[in-house]
N, C-alpha and C positions, 0 to 999 in steps of 0.2 A: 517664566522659565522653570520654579518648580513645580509647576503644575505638567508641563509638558516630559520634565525629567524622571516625575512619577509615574505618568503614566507609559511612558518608555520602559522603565523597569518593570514593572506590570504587565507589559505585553511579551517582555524578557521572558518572565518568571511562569505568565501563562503558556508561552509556546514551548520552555521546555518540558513544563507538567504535562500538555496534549502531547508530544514526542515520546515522554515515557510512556503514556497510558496505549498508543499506538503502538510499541513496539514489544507491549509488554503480551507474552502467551495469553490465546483467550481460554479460561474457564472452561473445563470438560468434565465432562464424566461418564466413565466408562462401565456400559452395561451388556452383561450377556441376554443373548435372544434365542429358546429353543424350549426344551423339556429343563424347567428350574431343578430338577433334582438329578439330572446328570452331573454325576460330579466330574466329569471328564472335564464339559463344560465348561462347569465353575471353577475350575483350577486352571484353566486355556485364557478364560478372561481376567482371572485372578494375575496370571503369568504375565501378558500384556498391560495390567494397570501398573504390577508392580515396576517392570523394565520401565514405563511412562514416569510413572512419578518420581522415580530414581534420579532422572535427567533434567539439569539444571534449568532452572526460569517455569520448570514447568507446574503448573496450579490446577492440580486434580480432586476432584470430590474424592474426598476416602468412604470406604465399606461403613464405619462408625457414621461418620457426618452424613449419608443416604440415609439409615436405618433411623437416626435424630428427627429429619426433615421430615419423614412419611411414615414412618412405623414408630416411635420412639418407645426404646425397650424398657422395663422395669432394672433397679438397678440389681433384683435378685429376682429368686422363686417365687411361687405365691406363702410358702410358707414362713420363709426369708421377712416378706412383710407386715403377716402374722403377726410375728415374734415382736417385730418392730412395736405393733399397734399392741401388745399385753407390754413391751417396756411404757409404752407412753401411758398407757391404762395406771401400770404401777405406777409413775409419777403423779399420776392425777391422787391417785387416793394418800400417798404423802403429802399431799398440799402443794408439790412444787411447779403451781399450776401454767408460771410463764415456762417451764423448761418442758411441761409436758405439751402446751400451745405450740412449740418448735415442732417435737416429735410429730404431733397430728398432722402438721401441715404437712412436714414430709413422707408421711403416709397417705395421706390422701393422694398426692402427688404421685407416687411409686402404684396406688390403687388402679390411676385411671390410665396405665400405661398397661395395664392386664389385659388379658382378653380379655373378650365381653363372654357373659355367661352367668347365670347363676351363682358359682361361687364368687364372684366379682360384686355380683351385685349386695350376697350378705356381707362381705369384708367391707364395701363401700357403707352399708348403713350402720355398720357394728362402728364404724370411724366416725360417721356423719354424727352418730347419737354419742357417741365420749367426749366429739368437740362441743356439741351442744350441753353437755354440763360442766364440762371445764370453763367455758365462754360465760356460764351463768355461775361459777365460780369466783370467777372475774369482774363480776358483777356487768359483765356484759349481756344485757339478755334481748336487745336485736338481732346481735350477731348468733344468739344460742338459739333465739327461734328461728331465724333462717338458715341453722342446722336440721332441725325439727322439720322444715318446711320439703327440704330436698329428699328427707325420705319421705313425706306423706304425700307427697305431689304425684309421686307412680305409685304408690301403695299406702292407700287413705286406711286402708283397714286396718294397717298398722300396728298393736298395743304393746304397750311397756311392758314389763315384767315387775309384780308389786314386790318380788323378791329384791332387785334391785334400784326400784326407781319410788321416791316418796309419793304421798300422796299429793303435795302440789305440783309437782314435777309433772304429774300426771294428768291432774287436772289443767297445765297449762298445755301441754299434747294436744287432750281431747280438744280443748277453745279452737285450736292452731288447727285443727282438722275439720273442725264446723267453720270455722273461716274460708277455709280452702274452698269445702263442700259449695260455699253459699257466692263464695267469688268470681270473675268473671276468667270467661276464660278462652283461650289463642287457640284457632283450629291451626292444627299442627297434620301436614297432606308431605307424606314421603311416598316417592317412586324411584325405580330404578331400572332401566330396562333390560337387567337378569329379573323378570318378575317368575314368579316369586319367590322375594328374597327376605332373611328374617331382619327386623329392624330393631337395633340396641338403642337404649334411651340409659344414660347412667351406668350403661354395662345390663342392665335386665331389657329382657326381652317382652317386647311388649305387640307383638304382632308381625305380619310380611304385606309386605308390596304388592299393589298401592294399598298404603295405608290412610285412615284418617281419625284425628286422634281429637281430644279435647285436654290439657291442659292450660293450666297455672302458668303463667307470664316467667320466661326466666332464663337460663341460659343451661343447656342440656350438652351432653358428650353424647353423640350419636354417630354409631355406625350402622352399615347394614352390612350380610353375609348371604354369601347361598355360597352351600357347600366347601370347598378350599378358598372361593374367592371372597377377600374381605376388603370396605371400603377403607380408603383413608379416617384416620379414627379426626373426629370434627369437631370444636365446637360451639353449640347451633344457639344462638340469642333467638327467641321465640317470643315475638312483641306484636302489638298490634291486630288485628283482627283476624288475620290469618299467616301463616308461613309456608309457604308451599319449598320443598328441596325436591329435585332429583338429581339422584345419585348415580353417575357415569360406574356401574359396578365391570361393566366390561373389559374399562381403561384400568379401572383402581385397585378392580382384583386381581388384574393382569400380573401384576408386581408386586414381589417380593426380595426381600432384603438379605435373606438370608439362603444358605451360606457366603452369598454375593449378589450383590443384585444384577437383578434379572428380572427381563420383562416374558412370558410365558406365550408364544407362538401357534397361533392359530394355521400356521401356513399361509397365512395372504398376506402378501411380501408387501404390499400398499399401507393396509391394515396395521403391520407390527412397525412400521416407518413412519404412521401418521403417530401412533402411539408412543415411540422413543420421542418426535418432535415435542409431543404434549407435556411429556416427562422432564423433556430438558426446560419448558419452562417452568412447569412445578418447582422443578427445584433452579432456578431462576441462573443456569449456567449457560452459554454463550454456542456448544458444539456439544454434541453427544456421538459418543462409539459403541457401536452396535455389536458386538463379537458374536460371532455361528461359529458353529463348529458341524461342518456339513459330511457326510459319507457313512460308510457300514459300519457294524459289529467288527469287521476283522480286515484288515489292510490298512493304505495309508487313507487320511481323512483329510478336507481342507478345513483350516481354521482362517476365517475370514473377517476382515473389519470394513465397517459402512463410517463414514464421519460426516454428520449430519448440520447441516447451521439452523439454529432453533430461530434466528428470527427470522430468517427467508423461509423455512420450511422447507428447503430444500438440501438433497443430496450432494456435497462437494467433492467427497472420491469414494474409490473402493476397491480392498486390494485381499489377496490371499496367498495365503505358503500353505505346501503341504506339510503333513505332521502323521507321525506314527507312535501308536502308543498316549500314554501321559502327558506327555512330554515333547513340545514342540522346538528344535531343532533350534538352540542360543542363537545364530546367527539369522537365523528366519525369523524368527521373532524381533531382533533388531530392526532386521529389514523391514517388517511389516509397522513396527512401531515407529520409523525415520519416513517410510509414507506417511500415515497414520499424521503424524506432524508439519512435515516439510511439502508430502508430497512427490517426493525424490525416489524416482523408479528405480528395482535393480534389479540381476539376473534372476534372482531364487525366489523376483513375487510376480503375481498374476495381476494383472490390472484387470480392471472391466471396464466395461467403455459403453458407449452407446450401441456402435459396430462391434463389438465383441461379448457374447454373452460368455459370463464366467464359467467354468466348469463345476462351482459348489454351487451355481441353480441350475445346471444343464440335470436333465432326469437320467441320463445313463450314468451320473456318478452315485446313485443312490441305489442303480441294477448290475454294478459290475460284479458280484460275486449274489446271485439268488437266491434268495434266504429270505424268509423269516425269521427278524430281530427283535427281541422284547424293546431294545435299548430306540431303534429307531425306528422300527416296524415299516421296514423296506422290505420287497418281494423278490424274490430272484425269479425271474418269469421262468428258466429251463426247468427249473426244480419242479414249476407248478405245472407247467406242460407235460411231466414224467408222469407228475400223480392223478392229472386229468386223463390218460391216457392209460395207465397202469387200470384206472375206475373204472373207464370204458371196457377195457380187457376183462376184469371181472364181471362186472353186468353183463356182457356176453355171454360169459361163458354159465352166470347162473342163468341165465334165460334158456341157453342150449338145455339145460340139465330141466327146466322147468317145461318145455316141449318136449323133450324125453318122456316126462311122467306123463304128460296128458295122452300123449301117443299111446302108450302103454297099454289101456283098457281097448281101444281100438283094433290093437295089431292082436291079442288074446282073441277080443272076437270071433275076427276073420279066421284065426288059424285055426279057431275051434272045432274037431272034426264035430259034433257033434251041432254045428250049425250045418254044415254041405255047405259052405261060402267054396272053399276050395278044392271041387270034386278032381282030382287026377293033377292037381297043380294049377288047375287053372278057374276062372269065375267064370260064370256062364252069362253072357249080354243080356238073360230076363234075369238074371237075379241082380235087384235094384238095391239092396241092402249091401249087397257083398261090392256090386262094383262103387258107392259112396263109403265104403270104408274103406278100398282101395285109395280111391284117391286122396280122403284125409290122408293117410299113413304116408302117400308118397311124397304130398304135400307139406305134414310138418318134417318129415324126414330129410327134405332140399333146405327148410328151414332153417333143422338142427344144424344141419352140415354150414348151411351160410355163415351163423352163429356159432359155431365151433373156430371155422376159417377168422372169421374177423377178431374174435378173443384172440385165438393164437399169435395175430398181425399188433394187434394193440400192445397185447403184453410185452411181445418183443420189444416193437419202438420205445413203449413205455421204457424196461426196462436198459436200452441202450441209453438214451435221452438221461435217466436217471443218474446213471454211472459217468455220461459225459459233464454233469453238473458240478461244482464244488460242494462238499458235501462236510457237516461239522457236526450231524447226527446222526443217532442209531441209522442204517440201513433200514430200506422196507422190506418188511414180507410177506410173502403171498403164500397162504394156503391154498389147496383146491378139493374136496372129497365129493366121492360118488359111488352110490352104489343101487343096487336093486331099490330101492326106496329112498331116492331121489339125489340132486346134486345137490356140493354147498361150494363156496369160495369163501376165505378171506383175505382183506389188506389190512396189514398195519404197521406200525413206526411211526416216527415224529414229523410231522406237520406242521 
């Protein structure tokens, strides 16, 4: 009986625990998808996390805990750390060798949260070589030679300075580097397919993609970089005969943390949907929210959310409000965030469906006002149909001016009394030169005329088309000049 009472309570206790965990919000996290340095953007997805995380029961990744998870920042500048590593230096040379062994570690620590780079890497070994004579302070000198080891492992050439370092100090360096020299050692093969990409080992750079390396057995901080995009900072235990990585720099560069995170938009809607799915399991949360912020430079835009389930990989809704300015409308923003959650439709949001494609991926919401935008480098087609047409009107008309000139020497000939082409106003049928300059002259002269006409036609429409465009720069202008020695046109204005 108390065996059966027990385990009744037990089945109590575990079905309530399943009931909570069941009804308990799943885990999300909320990221912008588009141009990372819009700050329009980043304040639109900012707006939507904070209205989410506001509302009770709900369990949102914050901006801080992302940036932890895949970027983890320094807790200052690089200079900041600096300072840190000369307080802990001064401890060292007081003797107060356990309070300066604290400082090192937490410099070291705050070091490999740096970019990778050059200065990274001397702050790393100016630390690497203070903890290794503090640690033989200590009378530790394993731990002080595999201080010694982590800078000679990427930089064997390495040498002390006799200004500061004794002569056994020194001499145990140089042993420690003829060891390395003569030991075995882990082929180390990095790829990434941004090739090529530069590859970090410790923060120094040591080559690009594909790489193939020979080190020392050990456990290394490696990234890799091409251009803005940087891997997740990693790090790589290097054992065994060989270690092959490749680095998804695609995925990894894709994303950044700052000023919000944000996954950076290639335009293939598949592409940035397979990539938020891969993210939400990186950081190991249960749904992700994809926020766009779709339309022009100037009017209203749609600010739209995807909410994604990371372990089906699939899509469960997607809704959008419009928004004008900064600032999306308190109660649309509600509305899109009680979707967003619940799923719960209302007047002021846009669903998408299967049967309904949304109006922030429909392509006439990106051409309703024609323009070229720095911000989202949308086209307004009338504006470019003015200017294609205004082009044509010019080329015309320099072309008319350009059969002008050649006509020129032609029509002198003939008129020349001093040739007899035209005796009494007329050519005579044996004279063979005067009647093939006739006919040149009459020839490019229907030319000029055709090329005259059509400029005229062009520039007009051009110039009606233009003026029926919405318009938020300079005007064009057109020059035209012509004279005894030849024609010119010009167009110009913002483009």
């Amino acid at each position: 009986m108390t065996f059966l009472k027990d385990s009744y309570s037990m089945v109590v206790v575990l079905a309530l625990a399943l009931g909570g965990v069941a009804g308990a919000a799943p885990r999300r996290v909320v990221v912008a998808s588009g141009d990372c340095k819009n700050a329009e953007l980043s304040g639109h997805a900012k707006a939507l996390y904070d209205n989410l995380a506001t509302r009770p029961g709900e369990n949102v990744l914050g901006a801080a805990d992302f940036a932890e998870r895949l970027f983890p920042p320094p807790s200052g500048s690089f200079e900041d750390i600096k300072r840190q590593l000369e307080a802990a230096q001064g401890q060292f040379y007081e003797a107060r060798h356990a309070k300066a062994a604290q400082a090192i570690d937490e410099v070291l620590r705050q070091v490999t949260r740096l970019p990778p780079g050059e200065a990274r890497w001397k702050l790393y070994v100016d630390t690497q070589l203070l903890l290794a004579m503090n640690q033989r302070a200590l009378g530790k000198v394993k731990e002080s030679d595999d201080a010694f080891r982590n800078v000679l492992r990427l930089e064997p050439a390495y040498t002390l300075d006799p200004d500061y370092y004794t002569a056994s100090t020194r001499q145990a360096f140089d042993k420690l580097r003829g060891d390395l020299a003569r030991g075995k050692k882990v082929k180390l093969s990095v790829k990434s397919n941004l090739s090529p990409s530069e590859v970090f080992l410790d923060g120094r750079s040591v080559g690009q993609t594909p790489l193939v390396l020979a080190v020392p057995a050990g456990t290394y901080d490696l990234s890799v970089k091409k251009g803005e995009a940087l891997s997740f900072p990693r790090q790589l235990p290097v054992q065994g005969a060989e270690t092959p990585v490749l680095v998804d720099l695609a995925y990894e560069g894709s994303i950044s943390a700052s000023p919000f995170p944000c996954l950076a938009s290639d335009g293939e809607g598949e592409s940035e949907l397979s990539h938020a799915v891969r993210l939400g399991g990186t950081l190991g949360v249960e749904e992700v929210i994809v926020v766009k912020l779709e339309g022009t430079s100037s009017g209203p835009k749609w600010l739209a959310a995807t909410v994604l389930n990371v372990e089906g990989g699939q899509k469960l809704r997607e809704g959008g409000v419009k928004t004008q300015g900064l600032d999306a409308p308190s109660e649309s923003l509600s509305a899109l965030v009680d979707f967003v959650t619940t799923g719960k439709d209302q007047p002021s949001l846009v669903v998408a469906s299967p049967n309904h494609q949304p109006p922030w991926d429909e392509p006439s919401v990106a051409v309703l006002t024609p323009e070229v935008t720095a911000e989202s480098g949308a086209v307004r087609p009338l504006r470019v149909v003015s200017y294609v047409t205004l082009g044509a009107g010019v080329a015309a008309l320099v072309g008319a001016g350009i059969v002008r000139l050649s006509v020129q020497p032609e029509w002198e000939e003939l008129t020349d009394p001093k040739n007899g082409h035209l005796a009494g106003g007329k050519i005579q049928a044996s004279d063979t030169r005067g009647v093939e300059l006739l006919r040149n002259v009459a020839r490019k002269q229907n030319t000029m005329m055709g090329l005259l006409v059509g400029s005229g036609a062009a520039l007009a429409t051009g110039t009606v088309l233009y003026f029926l465009s919405p318009n938020e720069a300079p005007p064009v202008s057109v020059g035209v000049t012509a004279g005894p020695d030849g024609a010119g046109a010009t167009l110009s204005g913002t483009f």
